[in-house]
N, C-alpha and C positions, 0 to 999 in steps of 0.2 A: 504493500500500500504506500511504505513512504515513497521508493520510485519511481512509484507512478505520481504523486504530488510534486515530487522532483522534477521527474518529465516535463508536466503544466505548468509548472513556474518557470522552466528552462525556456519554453517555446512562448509565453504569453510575453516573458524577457526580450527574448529576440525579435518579438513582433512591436517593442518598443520601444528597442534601440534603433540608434540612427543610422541604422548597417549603410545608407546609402551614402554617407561621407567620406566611405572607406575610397572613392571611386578617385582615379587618376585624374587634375583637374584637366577640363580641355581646354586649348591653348586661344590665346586671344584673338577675341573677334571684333572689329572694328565695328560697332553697329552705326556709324557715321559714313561709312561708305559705301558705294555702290554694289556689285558681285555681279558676274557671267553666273549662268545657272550651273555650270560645272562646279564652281568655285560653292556654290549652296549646297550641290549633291556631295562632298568633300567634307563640309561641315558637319552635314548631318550623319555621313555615318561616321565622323571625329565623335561625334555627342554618341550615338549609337553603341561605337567599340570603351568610351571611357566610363557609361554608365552602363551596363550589359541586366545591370538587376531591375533595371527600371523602363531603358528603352529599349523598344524594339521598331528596326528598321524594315520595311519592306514595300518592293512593287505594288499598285494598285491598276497600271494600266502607261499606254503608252501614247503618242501622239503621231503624228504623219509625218514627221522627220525621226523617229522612232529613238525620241527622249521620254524618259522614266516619268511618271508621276509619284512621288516616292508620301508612301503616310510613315510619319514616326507615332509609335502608341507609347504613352506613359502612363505605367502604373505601377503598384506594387504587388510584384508577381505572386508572393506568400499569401495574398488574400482570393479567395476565392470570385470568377469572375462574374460569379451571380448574384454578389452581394452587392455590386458597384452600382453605379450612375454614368453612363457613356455621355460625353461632352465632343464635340466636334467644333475645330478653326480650321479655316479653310481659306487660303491666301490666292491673290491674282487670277481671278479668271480671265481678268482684262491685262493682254501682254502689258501694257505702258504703264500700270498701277502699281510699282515695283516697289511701292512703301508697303505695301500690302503683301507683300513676299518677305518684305524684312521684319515687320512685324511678328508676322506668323511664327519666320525661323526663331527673334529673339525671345516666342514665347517658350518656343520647345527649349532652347537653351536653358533660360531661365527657369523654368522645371527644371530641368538635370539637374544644373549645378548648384540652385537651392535647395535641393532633395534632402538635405540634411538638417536644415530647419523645419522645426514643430506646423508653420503653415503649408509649407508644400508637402512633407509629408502626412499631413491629416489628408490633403487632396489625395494622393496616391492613394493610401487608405479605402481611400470611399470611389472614389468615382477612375474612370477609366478614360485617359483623356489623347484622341486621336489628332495630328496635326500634318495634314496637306498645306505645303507653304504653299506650290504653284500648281494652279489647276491647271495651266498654259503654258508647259514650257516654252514651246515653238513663240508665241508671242512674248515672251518675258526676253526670248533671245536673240529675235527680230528688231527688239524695241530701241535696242543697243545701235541699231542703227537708225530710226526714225522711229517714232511713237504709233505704236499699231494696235488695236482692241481687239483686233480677232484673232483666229487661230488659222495655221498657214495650209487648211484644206486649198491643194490646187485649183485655180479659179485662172483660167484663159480669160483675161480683160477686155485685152482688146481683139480679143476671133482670130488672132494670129496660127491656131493649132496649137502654141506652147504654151502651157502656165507659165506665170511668172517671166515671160520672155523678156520683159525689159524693167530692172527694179532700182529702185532708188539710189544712187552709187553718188558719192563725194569725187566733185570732179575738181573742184576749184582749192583742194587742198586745205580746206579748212577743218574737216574733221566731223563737218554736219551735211544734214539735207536741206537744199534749201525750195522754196517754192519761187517759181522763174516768171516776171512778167517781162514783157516790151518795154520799148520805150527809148528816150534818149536820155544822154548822161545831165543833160541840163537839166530835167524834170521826172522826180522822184514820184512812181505812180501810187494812188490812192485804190489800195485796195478794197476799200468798201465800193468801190465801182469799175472793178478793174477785172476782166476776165485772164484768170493767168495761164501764163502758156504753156508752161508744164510744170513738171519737179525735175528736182540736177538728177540727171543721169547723162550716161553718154551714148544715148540712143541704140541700146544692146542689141535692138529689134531690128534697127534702119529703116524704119517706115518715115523716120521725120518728128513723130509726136516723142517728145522728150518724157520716159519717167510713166507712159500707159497703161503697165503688165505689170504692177509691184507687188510683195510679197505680202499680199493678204488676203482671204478668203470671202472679207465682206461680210463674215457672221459674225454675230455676236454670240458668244457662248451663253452667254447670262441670259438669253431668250427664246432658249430650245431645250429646256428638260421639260419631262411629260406630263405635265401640267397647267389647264389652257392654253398648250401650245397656239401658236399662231392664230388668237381669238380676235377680232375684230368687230369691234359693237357701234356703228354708226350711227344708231341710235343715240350715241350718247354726245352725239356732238356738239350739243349748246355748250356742255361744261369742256370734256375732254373725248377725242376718240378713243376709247381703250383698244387698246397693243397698238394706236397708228404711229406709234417709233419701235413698233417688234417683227410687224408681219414680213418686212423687207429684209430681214436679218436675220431668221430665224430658222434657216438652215432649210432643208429637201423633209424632214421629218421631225418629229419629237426625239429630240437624243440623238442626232443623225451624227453627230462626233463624237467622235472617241474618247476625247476628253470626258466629256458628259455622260455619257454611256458607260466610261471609270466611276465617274462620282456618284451615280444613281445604284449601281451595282453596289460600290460600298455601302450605302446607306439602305440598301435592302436586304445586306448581308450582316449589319451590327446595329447592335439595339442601344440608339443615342437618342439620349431626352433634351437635347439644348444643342444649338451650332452657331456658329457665326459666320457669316465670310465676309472677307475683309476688304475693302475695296478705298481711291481715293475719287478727288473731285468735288467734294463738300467736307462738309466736317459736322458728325448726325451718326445717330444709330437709327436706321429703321426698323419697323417692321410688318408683318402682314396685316393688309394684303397691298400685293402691288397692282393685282387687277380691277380692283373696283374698292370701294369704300367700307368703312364698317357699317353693318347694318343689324342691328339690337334683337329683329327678328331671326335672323338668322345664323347670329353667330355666337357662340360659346363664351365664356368666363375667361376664354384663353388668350383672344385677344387683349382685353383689358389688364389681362395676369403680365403679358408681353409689352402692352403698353408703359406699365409700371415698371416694369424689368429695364426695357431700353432706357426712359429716366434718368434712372438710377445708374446707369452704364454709363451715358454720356453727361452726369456729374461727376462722376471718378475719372476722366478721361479729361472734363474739364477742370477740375481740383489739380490732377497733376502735372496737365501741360500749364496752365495759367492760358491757353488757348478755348477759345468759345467754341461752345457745343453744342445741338441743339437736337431734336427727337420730334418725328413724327410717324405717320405710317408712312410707307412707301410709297401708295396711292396716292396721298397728298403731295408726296415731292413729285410725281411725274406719275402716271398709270402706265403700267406697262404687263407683258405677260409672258410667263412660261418662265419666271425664275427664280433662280436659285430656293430662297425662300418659300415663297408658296407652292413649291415643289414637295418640300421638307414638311411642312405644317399639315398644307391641303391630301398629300400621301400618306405622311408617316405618322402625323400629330407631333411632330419636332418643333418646340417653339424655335424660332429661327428667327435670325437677325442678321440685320446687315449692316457693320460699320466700317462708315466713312472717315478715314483715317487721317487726308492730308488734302486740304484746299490750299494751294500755293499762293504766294502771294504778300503783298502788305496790302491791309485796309486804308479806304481812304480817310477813317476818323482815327483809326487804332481801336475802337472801342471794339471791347470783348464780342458784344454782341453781333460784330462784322462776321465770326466765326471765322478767320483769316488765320493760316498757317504766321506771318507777321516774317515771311522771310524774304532777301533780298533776291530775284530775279534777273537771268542774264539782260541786256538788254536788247532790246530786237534790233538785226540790223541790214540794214542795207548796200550793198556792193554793186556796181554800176562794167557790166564788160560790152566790151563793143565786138563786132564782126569780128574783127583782126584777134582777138583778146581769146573769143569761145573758139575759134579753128586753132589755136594752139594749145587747148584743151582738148583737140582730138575729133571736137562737133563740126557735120558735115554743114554748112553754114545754107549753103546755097537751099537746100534740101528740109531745113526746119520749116517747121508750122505749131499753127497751135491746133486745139481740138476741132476750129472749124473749118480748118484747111488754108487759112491763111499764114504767108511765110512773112520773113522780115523787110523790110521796108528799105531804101537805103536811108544810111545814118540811124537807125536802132537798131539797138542793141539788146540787150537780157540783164534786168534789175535782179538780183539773187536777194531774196528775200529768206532771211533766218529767223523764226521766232523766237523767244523763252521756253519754250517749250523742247523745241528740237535742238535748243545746247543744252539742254538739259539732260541728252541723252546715254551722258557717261557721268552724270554727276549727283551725288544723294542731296540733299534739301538742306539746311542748316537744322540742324538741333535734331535731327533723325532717333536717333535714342530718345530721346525725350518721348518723340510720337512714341513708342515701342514701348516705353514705360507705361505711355498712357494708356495702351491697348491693351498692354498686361493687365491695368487694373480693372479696364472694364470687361475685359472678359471674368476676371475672379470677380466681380460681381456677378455674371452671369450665372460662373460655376455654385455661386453660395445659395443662387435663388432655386436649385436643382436638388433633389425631383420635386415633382409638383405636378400636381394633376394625374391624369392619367397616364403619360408618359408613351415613350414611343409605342406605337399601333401601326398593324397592318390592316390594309382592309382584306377579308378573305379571297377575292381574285388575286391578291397579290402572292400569296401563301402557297409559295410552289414546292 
């Protein structure tokens, strides 16, 4: 009898100590800098090989240039996995939202390496928590060259026979893409009325049109899981058309990429009560629905439960960036359909959310409520080449046009037009940590508001 009381105190011991701080620490990660996704897949299995009791690394699916979607799962393996609470963050869907791939990784980091403190391991404990940084490789690695939101399904642009025949290419050595008007060197054209003539490339195709066949598919991912897929309610058009910014983007089918078709698989195959995916361009935590409004006949306690939750999310987010934050449903910031979220909720009963991680930018008051990331931005610029200038770049001079078939004139020339945006395409944001800090907190808000309700649900057609 006593060895057996020995035994239970031996093991209720071990399930108490902080065995996870025994772990190698992993070596430093710049969260102020940018990364190739090579350089993120490196990371994560550094975190994966120096904490082995907690993470585990593996495939979920792959992409059309046949890069990994990798999930890291953190938990504490000694406890059994029916006791938990499955949590799901889920980074980039949109290639060019790359704070939202940093995020995500500095969450999984963050697990590890605090795994030895009383708060992250109570999470270990209890809940089961999966982290997809990029659901987009191919666009996260495209993006590196010009800012792209889809995924690089083959898409022949312009009917040449070849995908991608002619893609965005740095020709004037500056290390961007720029977008090309007419024009003469005396007069700087105004692009609020200017038809431009193409993007820098160096005409790959030879048809003349600069920059037509670029490396993007034209979907959007966030508008094709299978859930109102492609709905269109014209009916609603005094207020908003719902999905009339989905239907055009939203792929050959519900799930029709691979990416998507990874993520709905996971989420049919593990039982998650909460998710978030991360995304930038405001600064907000949403949530459902994004197809239509809430309506009190129709929808459950769970809404309101999510309403309160996001809140509470984007308070700790704004508490620790000292950056303004603000919460609505999705529907209200823009109706749209077939994603992410209402995918999760209207399927699986996943309270689900979406946070908006980084609006770039400085405000023009500075006050909080601008919701403004409050950082400096390259500034936009403009370079002036003549005929003589673009044929020693390689371009057939005589031979350009723009998309209506018009060539150059004599005496214009090609205005190269650089945004903020596209120098931005090798550079992380100021105070990048700080966002990542922020994310961390609002998701452990999420995680603390977990379980609740009913919890993930299948509906019985789905119950294969």
């Amino acid at each position: 009898m006593m060895k057996k009381w020995i035994a239970l105190l031996c093991a209720a011991l071990m399930t108490c100590m902080p065995i996870f701080a025994q772990a190698e620490p992993v070596g430093d990660i710049d969260w102020d800098a940018r990364y190739r996704y090579a350089e993120l897949e490196a990371q994560l299995e550094e975190i994966a090989s120096a904490y082995p009791q907690i993470a585990q690394l593996y495939p979920i699916g792959a992409t059309y240039q046949e890069r990994t979607l990798w999930c890291m799962e953190l938990t504490n393996q000694q406890v059994p996995a029916e006791d938990k609470t499955g949590i799901a963050v889920f980074g980039n869907i949109h290639g060019g939202e790359r704070e939202s791939a940093t995020c995500a990784m500095y969450f999984a980091w963050w697990m590890a390496t605090q795994s030895g403190t009383q708060r992250v391991q109570d999470i270990l404990d209890k809940y089961v928590v999966y982290v997809v940084p990029v659901i987009n490789p191919d666009g996260y690695e495209q993006s590196f060259v010009y800012n792209t939101r889809p995924n690089l399904r083959p898409k022949d642009a312009n009917g040449d026979g070849t995908p991608f025949s002619d893609p965005y290419t740095d020709i004037d050595g500056d290390g961007y893409i720029a977008t090309l008007y007419r024009g003469t060197a005396e007069a700087q054209p105004d692009r609020r009325g200017s038809l431009a003539f193409g993007m820098e490339s160096p005409d790959w195709d030879g048809n003349g049109i600069l920059g037509d066949d670029p490396r993007t598919s034209g979907i959007d991912l966030n508008r094709t899981f299978d859930y109102q897929w492609n709905r269109y309610d014209i009916e609603t058009a005094q207020d908003a058309v719902i999905g009339s910014n989905s239907w055009a983007q939203a792929g050959s089918a519900p799930a029709s990429e691979p990416e998507i078709k990874a993520v709905q698989n996971f989420l049919l195959s593990h039982e998650i009560d909460a998710l978030a995916t991360l995304h930038t361009g405001i600064q907000c935590v949403l949530y459902p629905w994004c197809y239509r409004p809430y309506d009190e006949n129709l929808d459950s306690d769970d809404i309101l439960f999510m309403k309160d939750v996001a809140a509470d999310m984007a308070a700790a987010y704004q508490e620790t960036t000292g950056r303004g934050f603000y919460t609505k449903s999705s529907y209200e910031d823009y109706p749209t359909s077939a994603e992410m979220i209402d995918y999760a909720y209207g399927r699986l009963n996943i309270h689900a959310y979406t946070i908006e991680v980084y609006n770039g930018g400085k405000s023009q008051s500075g006050d909080i409520a601008e919701c403004k990331w409050e950082n400096t931005l390259p500034e936009e610029k403009w370079v002036f080449y003549d005929q003589e200038q673009l044929a020693e770049m390689g371009l057939d001079v005589a031979n350009l046009k723009d998309s209506t078939g018009a060539g150059l004139a004599e005496g214009e020339g090609l205005w190269f037009y650089t945004s903020a945006t596209a120098q931005m395409v090798d550079k992380a944001p100021e105070n990048q940590t700080l966002m990542a800090e922020g994310c961390r907190d609002a998701l452990l808000v999420m995680i603390d508001s977990e379980p609740s309700g009913a919890g993930y649900t299948k509906p019985d057609y789905l119950n294969w």
